[in-house]
ROLO-358594 format. One record per residue (C-alpha): residue in three letters; x, y, z. Coordinates in steps of 0.02 Angstrom, whole numbers, plus 32768, in hexadecimal, padded with zeros to 4 digits. Last residue first. Layout:
// ROLO-358594
alaXYZ/...
END
This chain:
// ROLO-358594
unk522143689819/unk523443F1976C/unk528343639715/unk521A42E09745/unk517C4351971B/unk51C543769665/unk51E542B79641/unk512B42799670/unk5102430395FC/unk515642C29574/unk51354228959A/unk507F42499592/unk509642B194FB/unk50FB422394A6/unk505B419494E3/unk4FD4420A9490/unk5031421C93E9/unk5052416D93D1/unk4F80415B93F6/unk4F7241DF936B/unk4FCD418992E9/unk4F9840C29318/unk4EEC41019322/unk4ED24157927D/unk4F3940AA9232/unk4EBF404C928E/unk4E2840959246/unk4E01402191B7/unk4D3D40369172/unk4D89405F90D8/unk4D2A410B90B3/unk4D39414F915C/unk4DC0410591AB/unk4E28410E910E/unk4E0641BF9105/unk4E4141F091C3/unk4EE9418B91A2/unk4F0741FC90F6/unk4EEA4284915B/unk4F5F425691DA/unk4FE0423E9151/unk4FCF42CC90EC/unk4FC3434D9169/unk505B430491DE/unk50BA43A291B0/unk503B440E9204/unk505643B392A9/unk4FE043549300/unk4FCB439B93B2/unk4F9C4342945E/unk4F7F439794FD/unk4FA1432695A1/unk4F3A42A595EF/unk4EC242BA9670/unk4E3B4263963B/unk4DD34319961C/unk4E72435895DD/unk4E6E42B59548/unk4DB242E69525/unk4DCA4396950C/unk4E69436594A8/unk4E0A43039425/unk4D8043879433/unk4DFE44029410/unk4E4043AA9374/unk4D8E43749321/unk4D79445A931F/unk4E23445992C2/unk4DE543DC924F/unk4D23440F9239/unk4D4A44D39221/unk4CEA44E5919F/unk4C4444C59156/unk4C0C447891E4/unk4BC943D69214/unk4C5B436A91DA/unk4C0542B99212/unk4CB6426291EA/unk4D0F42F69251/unk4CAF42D492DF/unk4CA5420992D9/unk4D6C422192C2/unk4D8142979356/unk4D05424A93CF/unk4D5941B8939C/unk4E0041CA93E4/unk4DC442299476/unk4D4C41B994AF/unk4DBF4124947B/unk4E57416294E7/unk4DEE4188956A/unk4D9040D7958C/unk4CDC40D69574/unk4C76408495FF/unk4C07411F9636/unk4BD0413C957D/unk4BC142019563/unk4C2D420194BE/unk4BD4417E946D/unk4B3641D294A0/unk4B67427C9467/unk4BA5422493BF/unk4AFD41EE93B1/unk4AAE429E93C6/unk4B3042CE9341/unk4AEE426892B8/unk4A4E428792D6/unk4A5D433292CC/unk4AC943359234/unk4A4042BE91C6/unk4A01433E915E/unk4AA7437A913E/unk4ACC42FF90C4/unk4B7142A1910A/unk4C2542C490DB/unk4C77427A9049/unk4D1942279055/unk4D8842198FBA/unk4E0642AB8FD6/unk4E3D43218F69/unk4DD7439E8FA3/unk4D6A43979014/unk4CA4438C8FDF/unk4C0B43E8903E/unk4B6443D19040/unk4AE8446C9083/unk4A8E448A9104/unk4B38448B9194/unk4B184485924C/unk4ADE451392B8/unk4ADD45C0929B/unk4BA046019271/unk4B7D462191BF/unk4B0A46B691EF/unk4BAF4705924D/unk4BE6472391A6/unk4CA54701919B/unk4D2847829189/unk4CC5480A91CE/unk4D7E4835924F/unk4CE8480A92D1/unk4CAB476C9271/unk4D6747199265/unk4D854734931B/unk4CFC46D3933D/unk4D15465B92DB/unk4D7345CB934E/unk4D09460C93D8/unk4C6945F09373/unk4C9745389344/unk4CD345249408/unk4C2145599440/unk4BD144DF93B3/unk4C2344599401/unk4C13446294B8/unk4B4D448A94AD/unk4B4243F4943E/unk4B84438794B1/unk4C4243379505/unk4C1F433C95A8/unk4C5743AA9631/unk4CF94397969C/unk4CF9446A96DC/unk4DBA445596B9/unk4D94442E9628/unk4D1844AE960D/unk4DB445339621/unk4E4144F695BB/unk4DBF44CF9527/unk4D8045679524/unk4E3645979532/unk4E6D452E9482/unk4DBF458F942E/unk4E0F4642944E/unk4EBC46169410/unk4E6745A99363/unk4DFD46449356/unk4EAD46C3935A/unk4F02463892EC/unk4E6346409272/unk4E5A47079284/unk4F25470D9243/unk4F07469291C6/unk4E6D46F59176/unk4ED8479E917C/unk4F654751911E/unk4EEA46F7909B/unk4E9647AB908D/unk4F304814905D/unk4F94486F90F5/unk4FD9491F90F5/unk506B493B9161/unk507D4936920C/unk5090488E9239/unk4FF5484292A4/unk4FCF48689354/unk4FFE481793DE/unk4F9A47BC9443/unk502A472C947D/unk4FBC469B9400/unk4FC4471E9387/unk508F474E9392/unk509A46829393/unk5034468692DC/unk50AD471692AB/unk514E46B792D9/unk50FE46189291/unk50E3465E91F7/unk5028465A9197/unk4FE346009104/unk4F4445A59132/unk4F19450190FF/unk4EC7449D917B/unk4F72445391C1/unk4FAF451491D1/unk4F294526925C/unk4F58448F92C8/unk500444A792AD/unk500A456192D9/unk4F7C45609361/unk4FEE44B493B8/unk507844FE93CB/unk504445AD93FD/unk4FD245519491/unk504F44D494D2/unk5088453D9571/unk4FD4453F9585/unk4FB7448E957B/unk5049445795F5/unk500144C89667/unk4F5E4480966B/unk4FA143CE965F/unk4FFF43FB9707/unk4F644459976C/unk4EE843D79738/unk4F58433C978E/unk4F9442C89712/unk4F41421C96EF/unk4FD3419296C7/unk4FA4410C9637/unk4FE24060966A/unk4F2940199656/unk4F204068959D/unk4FB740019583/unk4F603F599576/unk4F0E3F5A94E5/unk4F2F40049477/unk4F263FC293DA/unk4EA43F3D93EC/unk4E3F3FB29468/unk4E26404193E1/unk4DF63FC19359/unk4D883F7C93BF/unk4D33402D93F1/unk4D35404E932B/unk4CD33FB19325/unk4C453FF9938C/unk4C5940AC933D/unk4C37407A9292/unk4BA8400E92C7/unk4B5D409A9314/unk4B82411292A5/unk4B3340A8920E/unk4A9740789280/unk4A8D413B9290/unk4A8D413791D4/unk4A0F40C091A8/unk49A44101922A/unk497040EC92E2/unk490C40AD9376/unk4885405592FF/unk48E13FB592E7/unk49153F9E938C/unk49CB3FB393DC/unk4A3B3F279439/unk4A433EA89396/unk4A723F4C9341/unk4B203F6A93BC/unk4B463EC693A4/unk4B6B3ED692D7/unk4B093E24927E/unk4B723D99925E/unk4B683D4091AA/unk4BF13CC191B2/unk4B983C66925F/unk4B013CC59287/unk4AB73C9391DC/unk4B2D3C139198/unk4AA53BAC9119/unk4A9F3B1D9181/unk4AA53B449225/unk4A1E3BE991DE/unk49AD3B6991B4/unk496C3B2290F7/unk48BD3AD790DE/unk48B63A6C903E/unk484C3A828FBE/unk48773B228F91/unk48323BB18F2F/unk47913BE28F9E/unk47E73BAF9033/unk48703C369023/unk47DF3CC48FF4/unk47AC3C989099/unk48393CBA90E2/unk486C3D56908C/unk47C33D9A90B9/unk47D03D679152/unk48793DBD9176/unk484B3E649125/unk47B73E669190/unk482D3E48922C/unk48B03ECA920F/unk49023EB292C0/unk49B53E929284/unk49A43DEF92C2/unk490C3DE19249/unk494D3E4091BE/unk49EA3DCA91C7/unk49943D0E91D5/unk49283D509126/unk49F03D6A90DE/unk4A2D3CD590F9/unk49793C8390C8/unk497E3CEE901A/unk4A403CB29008/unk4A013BFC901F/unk49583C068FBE/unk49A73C6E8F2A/unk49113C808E8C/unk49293D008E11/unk48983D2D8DAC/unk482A3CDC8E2E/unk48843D358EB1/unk48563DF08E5B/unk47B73DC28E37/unk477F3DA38EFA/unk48033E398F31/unk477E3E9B8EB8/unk46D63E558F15/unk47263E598FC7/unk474E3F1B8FC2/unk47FA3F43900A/unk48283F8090B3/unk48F03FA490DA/unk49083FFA9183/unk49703F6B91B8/unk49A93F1C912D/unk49FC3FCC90FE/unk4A6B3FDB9199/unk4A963F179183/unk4ACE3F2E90DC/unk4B393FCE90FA/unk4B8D3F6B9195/unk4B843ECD9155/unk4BEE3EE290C3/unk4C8A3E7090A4/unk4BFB3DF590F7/unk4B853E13908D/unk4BE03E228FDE/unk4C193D7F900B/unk4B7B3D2F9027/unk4B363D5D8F6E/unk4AB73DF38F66/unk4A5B3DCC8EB7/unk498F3DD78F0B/unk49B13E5B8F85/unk49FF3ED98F07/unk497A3EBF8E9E/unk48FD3EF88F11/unk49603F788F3F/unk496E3FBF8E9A/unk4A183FAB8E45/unk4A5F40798E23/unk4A6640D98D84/unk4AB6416D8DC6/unk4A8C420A8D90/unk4B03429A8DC7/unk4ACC43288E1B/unk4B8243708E4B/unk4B8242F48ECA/unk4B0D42508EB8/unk4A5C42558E7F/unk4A28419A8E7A/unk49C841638DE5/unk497A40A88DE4/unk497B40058DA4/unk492D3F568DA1/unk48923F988D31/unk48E83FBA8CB3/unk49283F038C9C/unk49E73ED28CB7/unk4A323E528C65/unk4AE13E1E8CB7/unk4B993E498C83/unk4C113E8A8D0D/unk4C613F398CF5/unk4CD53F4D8D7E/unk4CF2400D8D7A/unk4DA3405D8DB5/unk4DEE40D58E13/unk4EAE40BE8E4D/unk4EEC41258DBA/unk4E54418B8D83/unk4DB241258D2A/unk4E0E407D8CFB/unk4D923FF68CBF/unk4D9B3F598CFF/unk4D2F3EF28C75/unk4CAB3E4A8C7D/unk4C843E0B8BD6/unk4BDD3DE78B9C/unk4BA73EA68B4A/unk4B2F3F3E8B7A/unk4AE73EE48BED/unk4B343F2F8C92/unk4B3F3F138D43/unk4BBD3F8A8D99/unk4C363F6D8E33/unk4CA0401E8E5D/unk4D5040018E8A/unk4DA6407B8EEB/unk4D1040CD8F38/unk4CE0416D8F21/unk4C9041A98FD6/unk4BCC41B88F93/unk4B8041679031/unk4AB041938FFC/unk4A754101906D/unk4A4040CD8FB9/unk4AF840FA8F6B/unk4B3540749002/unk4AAC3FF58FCF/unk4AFE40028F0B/unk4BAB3FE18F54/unk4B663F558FB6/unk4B263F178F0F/unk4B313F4E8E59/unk4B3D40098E04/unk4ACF3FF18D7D/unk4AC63FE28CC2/unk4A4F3FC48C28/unk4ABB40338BE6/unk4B8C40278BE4/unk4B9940D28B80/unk4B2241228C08/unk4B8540D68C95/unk4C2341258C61/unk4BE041D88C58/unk4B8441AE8D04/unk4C2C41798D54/unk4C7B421F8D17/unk4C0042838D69/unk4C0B421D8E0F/unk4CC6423D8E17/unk4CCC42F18DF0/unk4D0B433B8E8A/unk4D7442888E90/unk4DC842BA8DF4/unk4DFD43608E00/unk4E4F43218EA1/unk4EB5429D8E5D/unk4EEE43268DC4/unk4F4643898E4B/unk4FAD43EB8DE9/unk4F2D441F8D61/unk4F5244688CBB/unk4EDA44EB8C8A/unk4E20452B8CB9/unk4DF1447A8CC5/unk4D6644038C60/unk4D67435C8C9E/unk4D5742E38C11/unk4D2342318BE9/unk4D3D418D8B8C/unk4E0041AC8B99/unk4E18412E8BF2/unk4DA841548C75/unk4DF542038C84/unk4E3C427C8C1D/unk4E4C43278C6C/unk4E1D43CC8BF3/unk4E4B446D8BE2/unk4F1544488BFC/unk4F3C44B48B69/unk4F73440E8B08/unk4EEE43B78B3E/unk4E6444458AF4/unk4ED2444F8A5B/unk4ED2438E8A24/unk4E0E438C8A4D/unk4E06441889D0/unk4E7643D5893B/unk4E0943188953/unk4D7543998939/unk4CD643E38989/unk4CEF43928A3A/unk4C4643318A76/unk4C9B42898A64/unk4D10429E8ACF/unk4C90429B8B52/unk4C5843198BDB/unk4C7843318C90/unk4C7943F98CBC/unk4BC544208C8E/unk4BAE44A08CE1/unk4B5145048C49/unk4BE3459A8C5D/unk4C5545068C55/unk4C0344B68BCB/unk4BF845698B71/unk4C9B45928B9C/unk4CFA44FF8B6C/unk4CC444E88AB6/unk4CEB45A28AAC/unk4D8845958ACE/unk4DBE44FC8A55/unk4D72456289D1/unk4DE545D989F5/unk4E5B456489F0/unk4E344507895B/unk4E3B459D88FC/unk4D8745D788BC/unk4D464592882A/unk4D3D45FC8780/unk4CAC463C873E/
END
């Protein structure tokens, strides 16, 4: 009996991995050269990682950047498993510990496969350092990563005995977060230093547990130190407290006051808060505050503005005429109206609904909590659960469930630690001594970074931005639709870069041309 044509076999190839979810497979796996020529011809598959792996798609892709970060981890495990023995390597391998799965551009990876290291391209912009080293069984471990991906993963004791300085330093936030909570049995970290023995980076890294507050890791290191040298090193000489410093905010904070990740936030937030005071430096001082009743008015004449950019910035498809006739409460076109036009009608209605809760608890000057934000997430949907839209069930409390954004390479938190998460940005925000530039700055970016809802985060990060800028009394402040790419492109290098001056620079230009603005409005009306 004949074989089928290569295209139909080239079909059902693809269904019955994609109706197995398996959507990241290998070249290998295709039936024929004839097949895998069809199946990239009719767009079915993207080739990635030079070509050492495929993402299957229901046809040719526009955005193939954002096919490719969904399946990011999936492809890295394909890789890894033609590299094996091999594991992702250092600070990036603490970071998939504190389970931090943003992609990042360039993924370190231990492998003994063969003695040459080897860039490899995953995605233009993406790529694996392969980096030749033995590596025993024993040394690794499986991380599940997005999409349930199996990443083979340095254990920590490993990790702790090839850390070099530099890898430190560049970073001492994820390090120092996981030296802090990290405890390790005495007998294995015993084996593990005889098999590699470090006295100087061991002692650089012993003085860091214990001015981090991890004491048992500290003497453990340190006496593991004495055991393999016969000369006593100190932290003058080896550059503890000097190249190696640790965050300020964890010197201030004990050991057992915390996590991993609420260390994270906090050390996030305390060089945000530098970042925030090296841009804005001496200007904040000339800053005017505007009486209530004037910012108040200048906010409400703003209010069809700001609901059409601020809504059509998340996506939605909707006019400005008809998003201003919303704003006004009128009613929509008559006509009949498909689901997307009906969904961008409710979210301008919400965004309307949540921009006077805002109006009206500013003016009451309370604090930025809990209570604030999840009555502003049901205000914004509101509308949406009375035209049965949205299921009012999806509006209790934060997010269970993970959640990815498209085309973009940050990935949001697990949703076990949400509450934590926000109870520290509570704090941050309550701190007596916090200018109002950073409080509202950050409370939008820490906000949007802990995404605790399934939607909603950006618009919802907006109005507590503006919350906090009325509360100073300074004027309304809106990022235009048109700015999309560029303001969210600021937002993701904050969060997966650690470099939120460019967020700063954007919004902080914005602040300043509303205050002129409205500086400009009263003079003419004097």
């Amino acid at each position: 009996m004949a074989n089928p044509p290569p295209l139909e076999q080239a079909r059902r190839w693809w269904k019955e991995r994609t109706d197995a979810e398996r959507y990241v497979v290998s070249p290998a796996e295709a039936p024929s050269l004839a097949v895998a020529r069809v199946l990239r011809q009719d767009g079915l598959v993207l080739d990635v990682a030079s070509k050492r792996a495929w993402i299957l798609t229901p046809g040719k892709v526009a955005d193939g950047r954002a096919v490719f970060l969904a399946n990011y981890w999936a492809v890295v495990a394909l890789v890894l498993k033609r590299y094996a023995p091999a594991a992702v390597a250092g600070v990036a391998a603490i970071r998939l510990h504190l389970e931090d799965f943003s992609p990042p551009e360039e993924l370190p990876v231990y492998q003994g496969a063969n003695q040459s290291e080897y860039a490899l391209t995953l995605y233009p912009g993406f790529r694996l350092r392969l980096r030749p080293r033995p590596l025993a069984a024993e040394n690794v471990v499986t991380v599940t990563a997005p999409g349930n991906a199996l990443i083979p993963v340095q254990t920590p004791m490993d990790i702790l005995t090839t850390l070099d300085e530099t890898e430190v330093v560049s970073g001492i936030e994820p390090v120092s977060a996981w030296l802090r909570h990290l405890i390790l049995r005495t007998p294995e970290l015993e084996a593990a230093v005889e098999k590699n023995p470090r006295p100087v980076i061991l002692k650089r890294l012993s003085a860091l547990a214990a001015e981090l507050g991890n004491e048992p890791l500290a003497r453990q290191l340190e006496h593991l130190v004495r055991r393999i040298s016969h000369r006593e090193t100190s932290p003058s000489r080896t550059g503890v407290g000097t190249r190696i410093a640790v965050p300020q905010v964890l010197r201030a904070a004990s050991r057992g006051s915390g996590s991993p990740w609420l260390d994270e936030q906090a050390m996030r937030l305390e060089r945000q808060e530098s970042e925030v005071s090296r841009v804005v430096g001496r200007e904040l001082a000339a800053l005017p505050k505007f009486k209530w009743q004037s910012i108040r008015a200048d906010a409400q004449q703003n209010k069809a503005y700001d609901a059409y950019h601020s809504t059509t910035m998340e996506g939605y498809r909707i006019s400005r005429e008809v998003s201003d006739g919303i704003v006004r409460g009128e009613p929509l076109p008559d006509g009949p109206q498909d689901q997307k036009t009906l969904e961008a009608a409710m979210a301008v209605q919400g965004y309307t609904v949540a921009y006077s809760e805002v109006l009206e608890r500013a003016r009451k000057q309370g604090p930025i909590n809990t209570d604030l934000i999840l009555d502003l997430y049901e205000a914004l949907f509101r509308p949406a659960v009375d035209a049965r839209i949205t299921d009012p069930a999806a509006l209790r409390g934060w997010r269970v469930s993970t959640v990815g954004l498209r085309g973009w390479r940050y990935v949001p938190p697990n949703p076990k630690k949400i509450p934590d998460l926000i109870r520290g940005l509570e704090r941050f925000a309550a701190r007596e001594n916090l200018d109002p530039i950073t409080r509202a700055l950050l409370v939008h970016l820490e906000f949007v970074t802990i995404h605790p809802f399934m939607d909603g985060n950006g618009r919802l990060g907006r109005l507590l931005m503006n919350y906090a800028l009325l509360v100073a009394g300074l004027p309304w402040v809106t990022i235009r639709s048109d700015e999309r790419i560029p303001f969210f492109r600021a937002i993701e290098r904050a969060q997966v870069d650690g470099d939120a001056k460019p967020f700063i620079q954007f919004v902080w230009h914005l602040i300043r041309q509303a205050v002129q603005e409205l500086k400009a409005a009263q003079r003419r009306r004097s």
